[in-house]
LORODREN-186608 format. One record per residue: residue in three letters; x, y, z of N, C-alpha, C in turn. Coordinates in steps of 0.2 Angstrom, whole numbers, plus 5000, padded with zeros to 4 digits. Each point is the difference from the previous one (the first is absolute). Layout:
<site><aa>ALA</aa><n_c1>X</n_c1><n_c2>Y</n_c2><n_c3>Z</n_c3><ca_c1>X</ca_c1><ca_c2>Y</ca_c2><ca_c3>Z</ca_c3><c_c1>X</c_c1><c_c2>Y</c_c2><c_c3>Z</c_c3></site>
...
REM end
This chain:
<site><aa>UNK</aa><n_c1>5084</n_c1><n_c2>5011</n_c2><n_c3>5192</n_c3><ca_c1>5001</ca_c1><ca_c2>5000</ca_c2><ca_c3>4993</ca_c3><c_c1>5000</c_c1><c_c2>4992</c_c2><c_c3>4998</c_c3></site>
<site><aa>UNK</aa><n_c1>4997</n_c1><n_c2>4998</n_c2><n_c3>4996</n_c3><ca_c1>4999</ca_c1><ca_c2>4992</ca_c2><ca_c3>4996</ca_c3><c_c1>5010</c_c1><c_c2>5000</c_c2><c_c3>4995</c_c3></site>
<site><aa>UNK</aa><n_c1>4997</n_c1><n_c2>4995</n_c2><n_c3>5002</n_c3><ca_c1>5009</ca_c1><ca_c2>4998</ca_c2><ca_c3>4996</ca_c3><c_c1>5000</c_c1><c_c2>4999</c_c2><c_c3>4993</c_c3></site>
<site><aa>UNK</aa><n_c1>4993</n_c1><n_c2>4999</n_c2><n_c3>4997</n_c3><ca_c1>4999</ca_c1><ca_c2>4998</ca_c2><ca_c3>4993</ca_c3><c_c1>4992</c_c1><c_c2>5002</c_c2><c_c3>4999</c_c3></site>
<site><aa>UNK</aa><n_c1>4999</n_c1><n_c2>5002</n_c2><n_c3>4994</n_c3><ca_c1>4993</ca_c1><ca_c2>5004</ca_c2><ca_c3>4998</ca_c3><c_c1>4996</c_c1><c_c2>4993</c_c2><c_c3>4999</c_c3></site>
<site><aa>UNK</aa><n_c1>4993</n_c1><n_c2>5001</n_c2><n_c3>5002</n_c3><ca_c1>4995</ca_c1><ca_c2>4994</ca_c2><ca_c3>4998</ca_c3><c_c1>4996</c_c1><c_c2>5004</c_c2><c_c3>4993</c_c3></site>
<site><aa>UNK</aa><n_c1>5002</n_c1><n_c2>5004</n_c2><n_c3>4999</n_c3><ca_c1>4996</ca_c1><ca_c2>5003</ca_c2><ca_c3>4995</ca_c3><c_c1>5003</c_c1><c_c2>5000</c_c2><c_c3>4992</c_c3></site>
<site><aa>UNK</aa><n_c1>5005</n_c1><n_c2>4997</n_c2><n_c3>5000</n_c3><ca_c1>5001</ca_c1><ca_c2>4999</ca_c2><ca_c3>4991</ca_c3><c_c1>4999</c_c1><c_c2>4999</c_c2><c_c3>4996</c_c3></site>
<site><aa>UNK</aa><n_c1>4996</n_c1><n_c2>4993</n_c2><n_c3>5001</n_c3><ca_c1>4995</ca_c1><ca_c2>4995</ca_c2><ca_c3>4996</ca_c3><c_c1>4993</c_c1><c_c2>5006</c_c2><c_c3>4996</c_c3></site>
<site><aa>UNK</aa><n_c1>5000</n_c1><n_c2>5007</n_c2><n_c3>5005</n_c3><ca_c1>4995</ca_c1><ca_c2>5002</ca_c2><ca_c3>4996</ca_c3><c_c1>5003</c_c1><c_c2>5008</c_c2><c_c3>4996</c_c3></site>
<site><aa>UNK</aa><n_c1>5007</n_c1><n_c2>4999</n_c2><n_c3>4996</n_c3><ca_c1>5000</ca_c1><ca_c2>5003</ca_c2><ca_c3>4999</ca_c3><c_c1>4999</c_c1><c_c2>4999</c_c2><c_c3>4995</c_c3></site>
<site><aa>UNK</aa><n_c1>4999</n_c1><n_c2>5009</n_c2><n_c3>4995</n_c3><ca_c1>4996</ca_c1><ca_c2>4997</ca_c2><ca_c3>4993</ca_c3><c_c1>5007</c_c1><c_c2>5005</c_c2><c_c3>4994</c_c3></site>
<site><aa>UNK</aa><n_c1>4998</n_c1><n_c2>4999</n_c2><n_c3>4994</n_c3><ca_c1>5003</ca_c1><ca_c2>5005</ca_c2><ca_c3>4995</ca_c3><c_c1>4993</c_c1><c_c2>5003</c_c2><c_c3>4999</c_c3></site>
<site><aa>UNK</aa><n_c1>5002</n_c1><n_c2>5006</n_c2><n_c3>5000</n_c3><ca_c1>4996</ca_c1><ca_c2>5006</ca_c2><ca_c3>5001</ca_c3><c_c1>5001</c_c1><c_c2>5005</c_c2><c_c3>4993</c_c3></site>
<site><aa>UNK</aa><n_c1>4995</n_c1><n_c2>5003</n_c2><n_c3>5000</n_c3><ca_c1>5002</ca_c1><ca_c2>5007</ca_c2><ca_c3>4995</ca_c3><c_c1>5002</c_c1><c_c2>5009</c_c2><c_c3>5005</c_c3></site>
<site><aa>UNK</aa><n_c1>5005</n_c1><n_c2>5001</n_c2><n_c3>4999</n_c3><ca_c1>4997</ca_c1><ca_c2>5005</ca_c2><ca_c3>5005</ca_c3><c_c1>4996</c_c1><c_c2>5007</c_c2><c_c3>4999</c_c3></site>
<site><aa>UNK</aa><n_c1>4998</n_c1><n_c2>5003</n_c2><n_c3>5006</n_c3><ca_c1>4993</ca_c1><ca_c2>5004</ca_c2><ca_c3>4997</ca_c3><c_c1>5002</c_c1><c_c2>5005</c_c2><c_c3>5000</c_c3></site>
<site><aa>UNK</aa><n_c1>5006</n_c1><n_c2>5004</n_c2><n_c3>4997</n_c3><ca_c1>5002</ca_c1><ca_c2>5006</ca_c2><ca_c3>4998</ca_c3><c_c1>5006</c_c1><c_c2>5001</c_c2><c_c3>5001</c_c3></site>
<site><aa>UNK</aa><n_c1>5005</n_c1><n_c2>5005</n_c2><n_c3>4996</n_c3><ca_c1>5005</ca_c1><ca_c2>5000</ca_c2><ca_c3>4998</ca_c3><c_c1>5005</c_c1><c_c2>5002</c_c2><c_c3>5006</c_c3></site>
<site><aa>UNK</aa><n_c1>4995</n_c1><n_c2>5002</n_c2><n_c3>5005</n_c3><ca_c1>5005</ca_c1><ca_c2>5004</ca_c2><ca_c3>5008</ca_c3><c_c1>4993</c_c1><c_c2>4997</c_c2><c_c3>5002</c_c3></site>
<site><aa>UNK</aa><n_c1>5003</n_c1><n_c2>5004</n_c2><n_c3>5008</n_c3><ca_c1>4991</ca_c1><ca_c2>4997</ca_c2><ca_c3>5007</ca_c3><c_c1>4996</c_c1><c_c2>5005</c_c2><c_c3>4998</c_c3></site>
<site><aa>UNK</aa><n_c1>4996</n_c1><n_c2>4994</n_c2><n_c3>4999</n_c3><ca_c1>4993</ca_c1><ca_c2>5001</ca_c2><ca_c3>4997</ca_c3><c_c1>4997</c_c1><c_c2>5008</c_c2><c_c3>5005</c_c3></site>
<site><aa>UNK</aa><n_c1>4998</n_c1><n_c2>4998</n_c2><n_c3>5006</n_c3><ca_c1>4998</ca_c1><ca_c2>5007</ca_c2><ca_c3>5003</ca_c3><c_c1>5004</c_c1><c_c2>5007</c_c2><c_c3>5001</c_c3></site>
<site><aa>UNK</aa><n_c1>5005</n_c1><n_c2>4998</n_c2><n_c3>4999</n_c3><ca_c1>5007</ca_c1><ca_c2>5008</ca_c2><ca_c3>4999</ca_c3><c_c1>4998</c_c1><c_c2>5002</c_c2><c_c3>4995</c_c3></site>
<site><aa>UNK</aa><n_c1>5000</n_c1><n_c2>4998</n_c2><n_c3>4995</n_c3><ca_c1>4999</ca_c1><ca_c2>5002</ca_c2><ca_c3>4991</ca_c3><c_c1>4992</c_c1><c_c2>5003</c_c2><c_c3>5001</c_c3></site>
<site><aa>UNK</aa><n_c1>4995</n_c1><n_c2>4998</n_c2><n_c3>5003</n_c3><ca_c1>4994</ca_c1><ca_c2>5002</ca_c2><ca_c3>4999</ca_c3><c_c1>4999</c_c1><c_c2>5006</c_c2><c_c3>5004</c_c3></site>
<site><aa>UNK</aa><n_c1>5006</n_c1><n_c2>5000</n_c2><n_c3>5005</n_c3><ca_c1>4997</ca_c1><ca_c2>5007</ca_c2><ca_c3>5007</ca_c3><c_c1>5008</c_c1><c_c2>5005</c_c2><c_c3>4995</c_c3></site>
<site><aa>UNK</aa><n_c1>5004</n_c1><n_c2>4997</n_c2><n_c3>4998</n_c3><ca_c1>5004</ca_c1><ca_c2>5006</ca_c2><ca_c3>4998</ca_c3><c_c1>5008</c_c1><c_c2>4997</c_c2><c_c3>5006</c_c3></site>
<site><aa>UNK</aa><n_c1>4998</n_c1><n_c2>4997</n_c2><n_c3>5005</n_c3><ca_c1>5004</ca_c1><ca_c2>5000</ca_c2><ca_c3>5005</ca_c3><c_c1>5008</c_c1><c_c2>4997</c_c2><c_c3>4998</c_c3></site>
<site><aa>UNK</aa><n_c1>5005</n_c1><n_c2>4999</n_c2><n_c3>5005</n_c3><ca_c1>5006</ca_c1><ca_c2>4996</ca_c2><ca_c3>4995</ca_c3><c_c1>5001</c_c1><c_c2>4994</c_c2><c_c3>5005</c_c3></site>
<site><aa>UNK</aa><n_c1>5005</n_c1><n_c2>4996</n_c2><n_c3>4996</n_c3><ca_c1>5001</ca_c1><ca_c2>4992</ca_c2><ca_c3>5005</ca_c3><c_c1>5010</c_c1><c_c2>5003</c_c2><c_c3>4999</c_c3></site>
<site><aa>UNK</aa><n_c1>5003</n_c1><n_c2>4992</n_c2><n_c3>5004</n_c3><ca_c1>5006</ca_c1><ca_c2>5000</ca_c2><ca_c3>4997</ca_c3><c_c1>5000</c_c1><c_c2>4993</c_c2><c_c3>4996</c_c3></site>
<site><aa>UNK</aa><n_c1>4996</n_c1><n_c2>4997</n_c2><n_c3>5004</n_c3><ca_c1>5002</ca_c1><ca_c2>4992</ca_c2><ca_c3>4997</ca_c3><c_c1>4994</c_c1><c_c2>4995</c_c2><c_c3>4999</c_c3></site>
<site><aa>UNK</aa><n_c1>4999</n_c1><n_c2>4996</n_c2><n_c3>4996</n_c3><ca_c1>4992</ca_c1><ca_c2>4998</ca_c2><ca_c3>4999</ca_c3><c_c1>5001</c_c1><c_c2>4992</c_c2><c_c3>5002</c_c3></site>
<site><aa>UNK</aa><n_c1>4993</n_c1><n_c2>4997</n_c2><n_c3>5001</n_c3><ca_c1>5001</ca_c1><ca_c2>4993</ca_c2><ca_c3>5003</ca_c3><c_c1>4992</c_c1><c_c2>4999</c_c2><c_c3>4995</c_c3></site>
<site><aa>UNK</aa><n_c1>5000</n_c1><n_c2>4993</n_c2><n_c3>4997</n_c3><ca_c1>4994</ca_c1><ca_c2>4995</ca_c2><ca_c3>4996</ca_c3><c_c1>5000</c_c1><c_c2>4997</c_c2><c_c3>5004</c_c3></site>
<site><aa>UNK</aa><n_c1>4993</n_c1><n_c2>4999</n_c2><n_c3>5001</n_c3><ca_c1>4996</ca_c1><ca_c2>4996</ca_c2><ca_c3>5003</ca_c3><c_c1>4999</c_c1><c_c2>4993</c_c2><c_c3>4997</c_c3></site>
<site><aa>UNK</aa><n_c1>5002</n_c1><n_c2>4995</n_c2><n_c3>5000</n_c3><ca_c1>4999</ca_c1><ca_c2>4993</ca_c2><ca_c3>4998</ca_c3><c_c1>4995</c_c1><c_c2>4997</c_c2><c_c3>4999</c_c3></site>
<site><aa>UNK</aa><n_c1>4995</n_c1><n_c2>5004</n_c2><n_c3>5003</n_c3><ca_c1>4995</ca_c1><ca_c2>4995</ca_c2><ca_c3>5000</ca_c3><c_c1>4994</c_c1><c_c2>5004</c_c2><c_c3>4995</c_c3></site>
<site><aa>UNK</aa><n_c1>5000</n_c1><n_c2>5007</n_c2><n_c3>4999</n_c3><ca_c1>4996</ca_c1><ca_c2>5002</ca_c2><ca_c3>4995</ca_c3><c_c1>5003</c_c1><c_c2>5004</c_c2><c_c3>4996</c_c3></site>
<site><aa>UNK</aa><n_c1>5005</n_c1><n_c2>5003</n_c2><n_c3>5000</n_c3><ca_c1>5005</ca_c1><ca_c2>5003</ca_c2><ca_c3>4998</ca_c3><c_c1>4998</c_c1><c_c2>5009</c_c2><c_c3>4999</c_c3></site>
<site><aa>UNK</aa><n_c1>5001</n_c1><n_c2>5001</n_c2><n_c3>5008</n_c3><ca_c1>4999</ca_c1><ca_c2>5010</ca_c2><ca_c3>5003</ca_c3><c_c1>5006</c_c1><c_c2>5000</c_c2><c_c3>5001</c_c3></site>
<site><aa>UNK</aa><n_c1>5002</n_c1><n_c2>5007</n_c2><n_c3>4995</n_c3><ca_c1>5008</ca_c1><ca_c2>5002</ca_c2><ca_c3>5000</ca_c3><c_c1>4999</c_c1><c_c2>5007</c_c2><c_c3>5006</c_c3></site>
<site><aa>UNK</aa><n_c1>5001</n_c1><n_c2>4999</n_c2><n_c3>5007</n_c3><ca_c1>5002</ca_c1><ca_c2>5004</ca_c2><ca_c3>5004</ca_c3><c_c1>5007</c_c1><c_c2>5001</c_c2><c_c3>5002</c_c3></site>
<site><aa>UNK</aa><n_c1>5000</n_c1><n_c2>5007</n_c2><n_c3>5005</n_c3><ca_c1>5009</ca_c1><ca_c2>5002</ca_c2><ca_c3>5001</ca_c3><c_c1>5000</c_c1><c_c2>4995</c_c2><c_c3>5005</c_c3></site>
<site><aa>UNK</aa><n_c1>5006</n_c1><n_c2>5001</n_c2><n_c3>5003</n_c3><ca_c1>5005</ca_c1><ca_c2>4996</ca_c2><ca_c3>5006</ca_c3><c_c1>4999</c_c1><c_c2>5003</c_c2><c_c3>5004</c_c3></site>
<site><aa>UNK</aa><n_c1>4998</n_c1><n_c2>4996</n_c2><n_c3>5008</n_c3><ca_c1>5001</ca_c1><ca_c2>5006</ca_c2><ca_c3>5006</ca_c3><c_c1>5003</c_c1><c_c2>5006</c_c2><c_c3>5001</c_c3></site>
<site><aa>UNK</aa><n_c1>5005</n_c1><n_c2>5001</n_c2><n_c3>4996</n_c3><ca_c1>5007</ca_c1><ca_c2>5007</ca_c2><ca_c3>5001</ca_c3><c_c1>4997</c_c1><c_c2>5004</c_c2><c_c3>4995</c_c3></site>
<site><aa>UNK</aa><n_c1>4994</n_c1><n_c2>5000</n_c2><n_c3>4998</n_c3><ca_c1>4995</ca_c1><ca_c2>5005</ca_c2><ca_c3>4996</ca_c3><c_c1>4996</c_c1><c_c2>5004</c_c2><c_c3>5004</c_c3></site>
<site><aa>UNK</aa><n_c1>4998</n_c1><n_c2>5006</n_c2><n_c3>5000</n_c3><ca_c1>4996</ca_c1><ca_c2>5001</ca_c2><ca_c3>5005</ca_c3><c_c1>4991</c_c1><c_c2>4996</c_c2><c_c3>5000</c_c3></site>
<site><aa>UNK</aa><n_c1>5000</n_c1><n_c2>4999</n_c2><n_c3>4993</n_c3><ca_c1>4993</ca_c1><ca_c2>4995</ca_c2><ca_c3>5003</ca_c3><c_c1>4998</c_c1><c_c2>4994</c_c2><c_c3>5001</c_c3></site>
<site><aa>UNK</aa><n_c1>5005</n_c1><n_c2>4995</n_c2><n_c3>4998</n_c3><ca_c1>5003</ca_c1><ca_c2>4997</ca_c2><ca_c3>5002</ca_c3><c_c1>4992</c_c1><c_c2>4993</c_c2><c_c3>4998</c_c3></site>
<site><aa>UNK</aa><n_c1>4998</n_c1><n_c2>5004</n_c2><n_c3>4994</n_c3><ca_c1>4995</ca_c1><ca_c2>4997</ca_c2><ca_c3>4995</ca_c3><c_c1>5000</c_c1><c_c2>4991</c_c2><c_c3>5001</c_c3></site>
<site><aa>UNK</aa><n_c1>5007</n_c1><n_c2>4995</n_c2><n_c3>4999</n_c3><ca_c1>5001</ca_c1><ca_c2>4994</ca_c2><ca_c3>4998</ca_c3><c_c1>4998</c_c1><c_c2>4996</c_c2><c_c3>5008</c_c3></site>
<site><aa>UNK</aa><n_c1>5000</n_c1><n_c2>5005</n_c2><n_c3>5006</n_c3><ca_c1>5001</ca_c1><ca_c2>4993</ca_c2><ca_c3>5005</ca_c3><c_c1>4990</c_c1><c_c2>5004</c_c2><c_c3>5003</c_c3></site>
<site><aa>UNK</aa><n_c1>4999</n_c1><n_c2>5005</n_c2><n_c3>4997</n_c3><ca_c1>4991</ca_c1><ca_c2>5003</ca_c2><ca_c3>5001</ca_c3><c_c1>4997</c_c1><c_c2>4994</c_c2><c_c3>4997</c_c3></site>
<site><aa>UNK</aa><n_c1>5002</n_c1><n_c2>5000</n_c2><n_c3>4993</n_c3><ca_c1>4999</ca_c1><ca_c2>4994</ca_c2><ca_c3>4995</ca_c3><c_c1>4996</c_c1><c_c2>4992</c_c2><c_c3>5005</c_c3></site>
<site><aa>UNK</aa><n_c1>5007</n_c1><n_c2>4997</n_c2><n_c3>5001</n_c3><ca_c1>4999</ca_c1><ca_c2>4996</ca_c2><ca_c3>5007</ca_c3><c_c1>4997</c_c1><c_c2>5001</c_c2><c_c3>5004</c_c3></site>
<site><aa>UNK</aa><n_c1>5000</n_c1><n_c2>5005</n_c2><n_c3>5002</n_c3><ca_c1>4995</ca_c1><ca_c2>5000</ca_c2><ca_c3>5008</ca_c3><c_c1>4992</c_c1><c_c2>5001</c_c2><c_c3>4997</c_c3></site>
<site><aa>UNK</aa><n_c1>4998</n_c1><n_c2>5001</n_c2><n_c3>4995</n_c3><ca_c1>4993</ca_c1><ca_c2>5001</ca_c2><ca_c3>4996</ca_c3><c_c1>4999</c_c1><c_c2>4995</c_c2><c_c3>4997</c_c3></site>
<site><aa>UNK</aa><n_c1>5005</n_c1><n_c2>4993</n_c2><n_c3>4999</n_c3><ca_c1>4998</ca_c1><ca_c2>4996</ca_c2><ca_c3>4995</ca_c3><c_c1>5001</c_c1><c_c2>4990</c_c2><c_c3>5001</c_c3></site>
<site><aa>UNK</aa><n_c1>5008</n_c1><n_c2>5004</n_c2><n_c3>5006</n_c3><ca_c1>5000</ca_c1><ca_c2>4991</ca_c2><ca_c3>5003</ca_c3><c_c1>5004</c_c1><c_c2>4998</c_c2><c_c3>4995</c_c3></site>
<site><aa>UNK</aa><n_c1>5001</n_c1><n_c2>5002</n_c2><n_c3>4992</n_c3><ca_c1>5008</ca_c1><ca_c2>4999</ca_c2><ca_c3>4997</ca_c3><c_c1>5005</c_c1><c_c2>5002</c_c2><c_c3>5003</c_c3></site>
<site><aa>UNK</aa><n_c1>5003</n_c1><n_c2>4990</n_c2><n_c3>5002</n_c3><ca_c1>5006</ca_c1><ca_c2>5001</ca_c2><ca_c3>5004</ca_c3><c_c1>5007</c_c1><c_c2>5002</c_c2><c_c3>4995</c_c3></site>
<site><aa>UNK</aa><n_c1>5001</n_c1><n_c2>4998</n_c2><n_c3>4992</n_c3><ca_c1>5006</ca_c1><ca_c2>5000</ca_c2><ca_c3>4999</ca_c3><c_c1>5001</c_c1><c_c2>5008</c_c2><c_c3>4996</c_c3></site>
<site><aa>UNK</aa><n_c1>5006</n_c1><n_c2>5002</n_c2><n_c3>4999</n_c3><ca_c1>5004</ca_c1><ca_c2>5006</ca_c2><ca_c3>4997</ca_c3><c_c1>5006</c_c1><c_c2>4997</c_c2><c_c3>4996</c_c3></site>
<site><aa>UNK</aa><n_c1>5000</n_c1><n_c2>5003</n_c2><n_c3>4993</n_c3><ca_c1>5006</ca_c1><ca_c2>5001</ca_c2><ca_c3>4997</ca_c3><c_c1>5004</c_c1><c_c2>5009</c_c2><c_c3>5002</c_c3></site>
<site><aa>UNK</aa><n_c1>5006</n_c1><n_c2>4997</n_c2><n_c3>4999</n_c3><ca_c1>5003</ca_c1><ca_c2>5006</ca_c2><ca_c3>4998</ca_c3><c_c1>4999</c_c1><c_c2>5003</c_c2><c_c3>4995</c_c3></site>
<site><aa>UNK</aa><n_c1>4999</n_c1><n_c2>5006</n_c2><n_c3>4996</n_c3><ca_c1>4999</ca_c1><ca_c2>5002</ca_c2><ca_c3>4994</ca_c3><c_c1>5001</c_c1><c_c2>5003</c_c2><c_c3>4996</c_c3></site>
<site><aa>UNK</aa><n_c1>5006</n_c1><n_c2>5005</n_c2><n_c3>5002</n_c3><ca_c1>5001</ca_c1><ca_c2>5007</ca_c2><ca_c3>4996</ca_c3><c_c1>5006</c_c1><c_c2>5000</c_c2><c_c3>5002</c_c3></site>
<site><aa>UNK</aa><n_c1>5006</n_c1><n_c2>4998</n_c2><n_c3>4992</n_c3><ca_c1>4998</ca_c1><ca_c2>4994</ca_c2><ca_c3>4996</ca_c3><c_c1>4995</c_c1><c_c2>4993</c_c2><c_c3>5005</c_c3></site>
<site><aa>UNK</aa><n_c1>4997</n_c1><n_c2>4994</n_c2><n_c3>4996</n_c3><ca_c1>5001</ca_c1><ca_c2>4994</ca_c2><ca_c3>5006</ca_c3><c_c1>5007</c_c1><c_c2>4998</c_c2><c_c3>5001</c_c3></site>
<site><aa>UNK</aa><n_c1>4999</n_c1><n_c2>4999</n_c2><n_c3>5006</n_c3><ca_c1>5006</ca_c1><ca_c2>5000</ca_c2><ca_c3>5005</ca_c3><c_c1>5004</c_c1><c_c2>4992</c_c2><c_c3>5001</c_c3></site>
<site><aa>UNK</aa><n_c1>4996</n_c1><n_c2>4996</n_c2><n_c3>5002</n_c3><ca_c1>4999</ca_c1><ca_c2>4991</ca_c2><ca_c3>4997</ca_c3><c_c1>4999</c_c1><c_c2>4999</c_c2><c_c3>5008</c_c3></site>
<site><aa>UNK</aa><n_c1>4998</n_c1><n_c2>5004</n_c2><n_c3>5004</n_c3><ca_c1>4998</ca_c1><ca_c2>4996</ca_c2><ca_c3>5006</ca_c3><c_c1>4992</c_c1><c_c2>5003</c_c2><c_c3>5004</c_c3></site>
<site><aa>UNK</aa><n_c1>4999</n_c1><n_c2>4996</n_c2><n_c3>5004</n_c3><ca_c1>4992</ca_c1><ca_c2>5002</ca_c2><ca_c3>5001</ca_c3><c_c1>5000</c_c1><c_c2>5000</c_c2><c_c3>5010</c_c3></site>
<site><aa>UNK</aa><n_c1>4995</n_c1><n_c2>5001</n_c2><n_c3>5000</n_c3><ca_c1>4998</ca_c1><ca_c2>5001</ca_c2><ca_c3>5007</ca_c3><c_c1>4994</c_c1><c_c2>4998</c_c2><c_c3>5001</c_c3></site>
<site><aa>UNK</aa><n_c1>4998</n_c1><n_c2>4997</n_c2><n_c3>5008</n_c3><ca_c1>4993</ca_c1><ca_c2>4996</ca_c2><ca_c3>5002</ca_c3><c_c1>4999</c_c1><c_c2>5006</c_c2><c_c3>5004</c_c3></site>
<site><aa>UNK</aa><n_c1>4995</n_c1><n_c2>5003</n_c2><n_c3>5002</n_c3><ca_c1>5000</ca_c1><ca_c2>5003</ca_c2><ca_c3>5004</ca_c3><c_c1>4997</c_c1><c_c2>4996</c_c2><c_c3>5006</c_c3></site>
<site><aa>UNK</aa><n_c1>4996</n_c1><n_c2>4996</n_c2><n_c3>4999</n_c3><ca_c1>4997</ca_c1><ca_c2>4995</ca_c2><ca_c3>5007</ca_c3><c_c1>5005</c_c1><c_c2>4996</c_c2><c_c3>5005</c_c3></site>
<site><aa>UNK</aa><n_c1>5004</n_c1><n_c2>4998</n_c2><n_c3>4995</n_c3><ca_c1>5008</ca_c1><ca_c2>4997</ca_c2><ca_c3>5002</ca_c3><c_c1>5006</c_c1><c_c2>5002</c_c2><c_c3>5002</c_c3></site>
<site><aa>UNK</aa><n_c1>5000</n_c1><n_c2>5008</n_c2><n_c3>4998</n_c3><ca_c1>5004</ca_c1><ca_c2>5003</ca_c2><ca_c3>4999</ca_c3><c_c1>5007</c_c1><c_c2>4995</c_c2><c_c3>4996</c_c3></site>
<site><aa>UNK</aa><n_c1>5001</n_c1><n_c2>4998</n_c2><n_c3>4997</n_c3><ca_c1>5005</ca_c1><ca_c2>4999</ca_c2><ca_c3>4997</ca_c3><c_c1>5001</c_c1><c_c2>5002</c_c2><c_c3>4993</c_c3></site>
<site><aa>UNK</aa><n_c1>5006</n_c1><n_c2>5002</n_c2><n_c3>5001</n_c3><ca_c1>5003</ca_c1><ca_c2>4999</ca_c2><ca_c3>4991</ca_c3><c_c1>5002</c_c1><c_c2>4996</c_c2><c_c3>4994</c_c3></site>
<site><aa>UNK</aa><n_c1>5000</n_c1><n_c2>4999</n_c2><n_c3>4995</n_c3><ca_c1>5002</ca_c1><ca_c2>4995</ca_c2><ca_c3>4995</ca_c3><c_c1>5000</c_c1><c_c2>5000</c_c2><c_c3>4993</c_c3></site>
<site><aa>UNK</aa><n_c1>5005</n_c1><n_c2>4997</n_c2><n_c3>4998</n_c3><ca_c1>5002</ca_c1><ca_c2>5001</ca_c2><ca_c3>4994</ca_c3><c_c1>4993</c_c1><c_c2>4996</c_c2><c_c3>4993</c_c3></site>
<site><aa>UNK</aa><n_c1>5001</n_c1><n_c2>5008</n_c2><n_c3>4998</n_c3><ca_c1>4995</ca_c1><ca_c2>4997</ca_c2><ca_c3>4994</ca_c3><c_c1>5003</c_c1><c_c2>5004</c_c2><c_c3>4991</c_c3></site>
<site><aa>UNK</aa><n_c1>5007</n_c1><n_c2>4996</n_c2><n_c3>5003</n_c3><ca_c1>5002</ca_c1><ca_c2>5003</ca_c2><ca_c3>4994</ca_c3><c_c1>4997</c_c1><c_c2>4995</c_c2><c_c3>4991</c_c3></site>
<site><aa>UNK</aa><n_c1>5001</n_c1><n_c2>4994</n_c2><n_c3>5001</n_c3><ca_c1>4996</ca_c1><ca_c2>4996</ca_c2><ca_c3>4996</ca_c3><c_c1>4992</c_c1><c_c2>5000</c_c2><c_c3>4998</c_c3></site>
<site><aa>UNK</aa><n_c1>4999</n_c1><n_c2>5008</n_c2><n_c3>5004</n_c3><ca_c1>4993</ca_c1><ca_c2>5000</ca_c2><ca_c3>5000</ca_c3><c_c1>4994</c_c1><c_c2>5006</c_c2><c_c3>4998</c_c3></site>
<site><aa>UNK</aa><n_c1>5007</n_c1><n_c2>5005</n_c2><n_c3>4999</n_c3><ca_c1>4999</ca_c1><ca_c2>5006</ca_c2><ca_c3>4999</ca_c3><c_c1>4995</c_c1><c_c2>5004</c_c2><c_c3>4997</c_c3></site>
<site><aa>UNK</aa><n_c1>4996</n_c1><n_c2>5007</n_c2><n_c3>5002</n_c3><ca_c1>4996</ca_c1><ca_c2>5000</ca_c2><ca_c3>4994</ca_c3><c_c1>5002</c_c1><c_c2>5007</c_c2><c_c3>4994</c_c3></site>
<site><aa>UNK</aa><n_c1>4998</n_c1><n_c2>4997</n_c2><n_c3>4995</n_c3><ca_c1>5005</ca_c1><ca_c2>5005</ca_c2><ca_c3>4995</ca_c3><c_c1>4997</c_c1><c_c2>5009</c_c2><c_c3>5000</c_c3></site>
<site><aa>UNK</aa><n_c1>5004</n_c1><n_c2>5004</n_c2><n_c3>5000</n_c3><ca_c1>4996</ca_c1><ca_c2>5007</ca_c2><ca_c3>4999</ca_c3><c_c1>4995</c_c1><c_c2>5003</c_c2><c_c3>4996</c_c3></site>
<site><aa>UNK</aa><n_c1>4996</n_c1><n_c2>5003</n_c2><n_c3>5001</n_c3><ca_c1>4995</ca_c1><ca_c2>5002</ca_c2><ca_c3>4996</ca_c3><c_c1>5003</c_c1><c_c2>5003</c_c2><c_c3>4994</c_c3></site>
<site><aa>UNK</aa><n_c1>5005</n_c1><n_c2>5005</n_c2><n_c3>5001</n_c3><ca_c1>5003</ca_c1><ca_c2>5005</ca_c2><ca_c3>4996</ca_c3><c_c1>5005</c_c1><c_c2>5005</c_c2><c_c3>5007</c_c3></site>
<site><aa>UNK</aa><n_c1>5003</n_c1><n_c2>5004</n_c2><n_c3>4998</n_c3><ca_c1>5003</ca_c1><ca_c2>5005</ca_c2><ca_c3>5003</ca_c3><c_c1>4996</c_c1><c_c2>5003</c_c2><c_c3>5007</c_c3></site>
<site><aa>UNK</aa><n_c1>5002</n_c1><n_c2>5001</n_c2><n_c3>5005</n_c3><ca_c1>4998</ca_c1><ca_c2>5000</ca_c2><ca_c3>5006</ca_c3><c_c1>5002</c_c1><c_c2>5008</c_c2><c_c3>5002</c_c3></site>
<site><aa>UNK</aa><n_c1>4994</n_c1><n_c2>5005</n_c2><n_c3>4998</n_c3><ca_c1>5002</ca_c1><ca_c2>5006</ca_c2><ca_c3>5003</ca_c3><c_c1>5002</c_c1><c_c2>5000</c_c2><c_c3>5008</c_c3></site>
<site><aa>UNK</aa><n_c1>5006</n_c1><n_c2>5007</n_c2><n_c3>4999</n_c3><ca_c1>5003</ca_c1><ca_c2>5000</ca_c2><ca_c3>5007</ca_c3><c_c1>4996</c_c1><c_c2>5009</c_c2><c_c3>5004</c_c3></site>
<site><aa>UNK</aa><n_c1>4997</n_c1><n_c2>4996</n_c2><n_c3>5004</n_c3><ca_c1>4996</ca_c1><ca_c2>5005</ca_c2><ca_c3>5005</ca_c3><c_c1>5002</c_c1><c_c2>5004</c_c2><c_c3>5005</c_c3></site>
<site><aa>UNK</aa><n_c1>5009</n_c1><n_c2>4995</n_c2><n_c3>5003</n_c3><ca_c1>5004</ca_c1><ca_c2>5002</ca_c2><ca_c3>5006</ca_c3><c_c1>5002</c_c1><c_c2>5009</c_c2><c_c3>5001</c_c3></site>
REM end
């Protein structure tokens, strides 16, 4: 595990693409917790969902950063780096109300 993320410099302010993950919402399926993509802003669930949409995201796309999201949470994750980091100064605001799937 890197001790500090090399990928922060590319993180962006984003819009996010839906009000829960994007793919759950489309197929009916449920999440528990969501994670925004930084870099183009895909709202998918957290690995402890079953589809675990935010790190498929990643593996499809090579966007290394996540926020927390539901609410934002103020810290992010690199997945290439595997580290974590506060981004509370950095937050992205909610679309609106975030239906619960759980």
């Amino acid at each position: 595990m890197a001790n500090r993320c090399n990928h922060l410099d590319g993180i962006q302010d984003v819009t996010p693409s839906a009000r829960g993950c994007e793919e759950c919402l489309q197929s009916g399926d449920v999440w528990l917790h969501l994670r925004l993509c930084r870099t183009c802003g895909h709202v998918g669930c957290c690995d402890d969902s079953p589809n675990r949409h935010a790190t498929k995201h990643f593996h499809g796309t090579g966007h290394p950063i996540i926020e927390g999201y539901d609410p934002p949470e103020g810290w992010g994750w690199c997945y290439v780096d595997e580290v974590t980091f506060d981004l509370r100064d950095r937050m992205t605001p909610q679309l609106g109300p975030i239906p619960r799937y759980y």
